[in-house]
Steps between C-alpha positions, in 0.01 A plus 500: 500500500875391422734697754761547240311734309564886565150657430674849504724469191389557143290195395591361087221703277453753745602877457533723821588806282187507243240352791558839687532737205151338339347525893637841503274533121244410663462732794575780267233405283248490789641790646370720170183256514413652868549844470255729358618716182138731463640705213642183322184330511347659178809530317739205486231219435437679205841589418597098500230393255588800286864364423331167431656365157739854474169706422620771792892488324374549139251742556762692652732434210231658261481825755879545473519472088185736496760711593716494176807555698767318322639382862146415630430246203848346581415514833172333460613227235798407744242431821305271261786341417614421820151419630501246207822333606410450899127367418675241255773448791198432783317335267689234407792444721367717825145327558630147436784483654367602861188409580349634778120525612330831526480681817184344700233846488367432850684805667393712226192716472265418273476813375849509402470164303495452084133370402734293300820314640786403265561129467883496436764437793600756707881547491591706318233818473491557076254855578826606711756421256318634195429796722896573560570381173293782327626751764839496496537429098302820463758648784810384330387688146333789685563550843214764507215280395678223725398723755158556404458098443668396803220565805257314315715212428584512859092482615469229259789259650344604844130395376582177500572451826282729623150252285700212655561337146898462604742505775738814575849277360276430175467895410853533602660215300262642209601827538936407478377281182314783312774758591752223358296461164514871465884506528532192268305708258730787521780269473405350150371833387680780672303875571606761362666704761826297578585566113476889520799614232755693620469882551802603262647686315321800635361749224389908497148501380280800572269516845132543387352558869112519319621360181495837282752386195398168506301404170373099503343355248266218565392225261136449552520132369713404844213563723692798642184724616522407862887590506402796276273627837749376759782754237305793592392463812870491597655695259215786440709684264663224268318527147385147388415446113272161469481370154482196273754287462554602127554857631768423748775551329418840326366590860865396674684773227202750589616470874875520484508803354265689741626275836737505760452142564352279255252237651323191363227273624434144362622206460870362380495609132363817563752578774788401240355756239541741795838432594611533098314805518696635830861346404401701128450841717720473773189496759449298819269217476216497785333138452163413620440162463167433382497174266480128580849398648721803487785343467750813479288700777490264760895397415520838565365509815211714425177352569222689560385900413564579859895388477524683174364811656761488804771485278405792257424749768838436688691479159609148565620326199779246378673452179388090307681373217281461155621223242435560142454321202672630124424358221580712168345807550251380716544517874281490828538472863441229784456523847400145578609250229524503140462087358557349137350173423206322598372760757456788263249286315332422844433849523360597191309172506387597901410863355277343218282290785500707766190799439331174445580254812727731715860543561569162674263278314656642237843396572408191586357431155793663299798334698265186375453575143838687490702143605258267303566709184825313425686812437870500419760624677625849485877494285676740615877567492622579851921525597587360194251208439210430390303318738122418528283649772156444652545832719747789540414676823652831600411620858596891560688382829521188663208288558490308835301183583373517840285179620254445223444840400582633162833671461553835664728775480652648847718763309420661176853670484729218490629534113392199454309330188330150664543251169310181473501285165296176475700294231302401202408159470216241525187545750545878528196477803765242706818749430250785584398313834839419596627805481233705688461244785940448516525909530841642447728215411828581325524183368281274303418286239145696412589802635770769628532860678780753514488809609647799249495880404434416126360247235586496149269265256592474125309353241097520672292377223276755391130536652682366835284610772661716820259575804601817753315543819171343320545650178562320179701628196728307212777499445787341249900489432733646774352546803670673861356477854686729733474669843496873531623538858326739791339648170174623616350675870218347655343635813540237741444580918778399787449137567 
């Protein structure tokens, strides 16, 4: 032995620090392996294999959207999301890049054991980190069914120590992964909460405590039957007129002139009928949303039958700005956006294919056969020019790009019309591209944004398509977008 060596110092490739903390693992782990758990012991074993491959997490996802809960489907998409993310993350940078040996099984019962053992390395757990993956992107969206979710994703981290398949630091580094995926998630595609618009300006609207006054008419084409129920179970004495969508306009002029409140059901376009309707007959606007997005409800704040209810029985309400478009004699109202250009021929071309295929196949195909068409550009004069566009966009209020989302607006009183052109030119798809993945830039060769209170457009070639809120109409010669400020009531509860 040579005498000038000092066997107590740290020796080179040796780590004091992570020899006790993976000793201290492994007592732990035995620890659990010793003691007796008799209620666990028919439970957890079969918990584990459950969540093998995500089965547990998306058969929970399909019980939450069985619930047709606008916030529950978020909620659900949002944990799959996030439990997508951390099995990619363990999967290919987790597993490889530490790789430990399973737990030896010796201390652990038999019983307790999996009939079949996984083959992968141990560090870190991927069961654990889809399990608080699922759990707490479901939370962030829905803190209710985060609660519901979050015991069993708890047994299942737990399982796997308790079969012996991985060592206590495995579940927890899984666990701080999965929980990170779930935040990255939220971070490219924000939830909806932390945009919740402003509660101004304040407006008088009439308290309906079991809805007596209120008249809604439902489009039966939206799928609204289950919101229809939900209506009057919570408002028993609100009078609800279901009919085809051909009827709903006659049936909105019916209402307003028996109602107190005039209230609509359906999707976008029928909701913007509504709102003419309302603005028309000075009434307040109660909005159920009950379409495919719901762009102007959920803006709005209003998400569900249950929030609508709150605020018509306590009389809560606030005052939106519509934006309108003249053109002639002809006129019509927006809530969401009003677009001339290629998208109005999207529309009608989505419209055409969609009974067929549904709505999003449908799209699909007509953004396709809408940009392979070789269309030209709309000619339009606008502030003294004539200049060739691909799009003219008008957003009632200001659109804001949060993460990868689409565009939302967190205040639907701000006076503001949201402009985007795309400039006319060669490869319309490209411009089109550019513009939707740069967002709001204010200056750019393709594309531009400003925000105003009116358009003016001279010189629209006749047969020029316009598309409001989903619908499609023509349009030709002079044509004005404007805002009509804090125009029209909508009941809307106290954030």
């Amino acid at each position: 032995m040579n005498p000038d060596v000092d066997l107590t110092a740290p020796q080179p490739g040796r780590h004091p620090l992570r020899d006790r903390l993976l000793a201290l693992d492994c007592r732990l782990f035995e620890f659990a392996a010793e003691r007796d758990w008799p209620a666990a012991e028919p439970v957890l074993p079969r918990l584990s294999r459950s969540a093998n491959h995500g089965v547990l997490w998306f058969a929970a996802a399909a019980a939450m959207a069985a619930s047709r809960t606008p916030r529950a489907r978020r909620a659900a998409a949002r944990g799959l999301a996030s439990l997508s993310l951390a099995s990619l993350t363990i999967n290919t940078l987790g597993k490889r890049s530490v790789r430990r040996p399973r737990p030896v099984l010796d201390p652990v019962p038999l019983v307790r054991q999996l009939k079949r053992q996984p083959i992968t390395t141990s560090f870190p757990s991927g069961h654990s980190a889809s399990a608080a993956a699922f759990a707490t992107g479901v939370a962030l969206e829905s803190p209710a069914w985060g609660a519901a979710v979050a015991p069993v994703a708890f047994s299942v981290a737990m399982s796997r120590v308790y079969t012996g398949v991985h060592f206590p630091s495995d579940v927890l580094a899984g666990a701080a992964l999965g929980a990170g995926a779930a935040f990255a998630v939220r971070g490219l595609v924000p939830t909806r909460g932390p945009a919740v618009p402003p509660a101004r300006p304040r407006a008088q609207a009439p308290a309906l405590p079991e809805g007596e006054g209120l008249v809604v008419v439902a489009n039966t084409a939206a799928g609204t039957a289950d919101r229809v129920r939900a209506l009057h179970d919570t408002l028993p004495r609100a009078e609800v007129v279901a009919c085809e969508p051909a009827d709903v306009p006659a049936e909105l002029e019916k209402a307003a002139a028996r109602a107190r409140v005039l209230g609509v059901c359906g999707g976008d376009g029928t909701v913007n009928t509504a709102a003419e309707v309302a603005l028309r007959h000075g009434l307040p606007l109660a909005v159920v949303p009950g379409g495919t997005l719901n762009h102007f409800a959920y803006d709005l704040g209003v998400e569900d039958v249950r929030t609508l209810a709150r605020a018509v029985r306590d009389g809560e309400a606030v005052r939106v700005d519509a934006g309108r478009f003249v053109c002639g004699a002809r006129q019509g109202v927006f809530l969401n956006t009003c677009s001339l250009g290629v998208y109005p021929e999207l529309v009608r071309e989505r419209d055409r294919w969609s009974q067929r295929i549904g709505d999003w196949p449908a799209g699909v195909l007509a953004a396709l056969r809408v940009l392979r068409a070789g269309r030209h550009p709309l000619e339009a004069e606008v502030g003294g020019s004539a200049r060739p566009l691909w799009l003219l966009f008008a957003g009632n209020g200001t659109y804001h790009r949060l993460g990868l989302a689409p565009g939302r607006r967190v205040d639907l009183a701000d006076g503001r019309l949201d402009v985007r052109v795309v400039h006319g030119g060669r490869r319309p798809a490209l411009r089109l591209l550019a513009a939707a993945f740069a967002g709001p830039l204010t200056r750019s060769p393709v594309h531009a944004a400003v925000q105003v209170g009116r358009v003016h457009l001279r010189n629209v070639a006749p047969g020029t398509l316009l598309a409001h809120d989903g619908e499609v109409t023509e349009v030709q010669g002079e044509v004005t977008l404007e805002k009509l400020p804090e125009a029209l009531t909508v009941y809307r509860p106290r954030p």
